[in-house]
N, C-alpha and C positions, 0 to 999 in steps of 0.2 A: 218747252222743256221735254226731254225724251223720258217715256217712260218704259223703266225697266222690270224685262219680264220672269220674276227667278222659275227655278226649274226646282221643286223640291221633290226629289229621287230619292236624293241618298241621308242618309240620316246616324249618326251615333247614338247611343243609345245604351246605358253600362249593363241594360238590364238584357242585351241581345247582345251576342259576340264578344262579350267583354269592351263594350264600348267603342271597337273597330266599328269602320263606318260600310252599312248595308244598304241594299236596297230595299225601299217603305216599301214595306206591305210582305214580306218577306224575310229571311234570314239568309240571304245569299251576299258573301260579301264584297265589295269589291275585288280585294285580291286575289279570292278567287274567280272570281269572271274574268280577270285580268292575265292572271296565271294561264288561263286557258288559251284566250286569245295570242298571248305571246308566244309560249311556249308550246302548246297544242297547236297553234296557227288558227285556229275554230275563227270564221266572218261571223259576222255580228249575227245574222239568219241564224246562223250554227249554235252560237251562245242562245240565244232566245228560244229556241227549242231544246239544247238541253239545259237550261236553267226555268225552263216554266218563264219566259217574263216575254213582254212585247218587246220592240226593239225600241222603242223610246226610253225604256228602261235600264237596255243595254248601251244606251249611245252615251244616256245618262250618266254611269258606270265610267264610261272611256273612256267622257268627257271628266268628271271626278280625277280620273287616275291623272290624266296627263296637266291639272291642273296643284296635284300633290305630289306627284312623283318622285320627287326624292324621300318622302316618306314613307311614299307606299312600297319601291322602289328596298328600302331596308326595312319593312315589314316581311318582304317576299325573301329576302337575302338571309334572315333569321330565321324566319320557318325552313328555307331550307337547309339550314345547317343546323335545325333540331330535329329534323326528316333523316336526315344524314346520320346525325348521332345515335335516335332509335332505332334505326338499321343497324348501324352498327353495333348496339347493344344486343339485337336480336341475333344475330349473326354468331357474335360469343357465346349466348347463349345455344348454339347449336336452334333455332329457336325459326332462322330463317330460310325459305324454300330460293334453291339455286336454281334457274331455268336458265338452257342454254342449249 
């Protein structure tokens, strides 16, 4: 019988990130390590040094996301249209700097 080896990385936790799941030892969450990688394009090297973690930590993470992804997937889809909205509250507010 094969035995199986789990990887415990990432973790929830209601008492860290509001119970989104992080990497142990750490407050960094996945979605944002993920966010990065996607959207940033940042290679795993890249996350690991700007996130403080090894890359076992990081693979960890990327292994996670693409194991939940539809969930993390509309975790990411809601942050960004509550990003979007305090911008745009800021913005009426006269509140927001324009660079251009």
């Amino acid at each position: 019988m094969p035995t199986i080896h789990p990887i415990d990385t990432i973790v929830s936790d209601p008492d860290i990130s509001y119970g989104q799941p992080v990497i142990i030892g750490s407050r960094v969450r996945v979605v944002d390590l993920v966010a990065s990688h996607l959207y940033r394009q940042l290679t795993a090297d890249e996350l690991a040094t700007n996130f403080n973690l090894d890359l076992g930590q990081v693979y960890a993470a990327l292994a996670y996301y693409y194991q939940h992804k539809t969930e993390l997937d509309a975790t990411l889809r809601s942050e960004a249209q509550q990003a979007k909205k305090y911008l745009q509250q800021l913005d009426e507010q006269g509140k927001l700097i324009h660079r251009g």
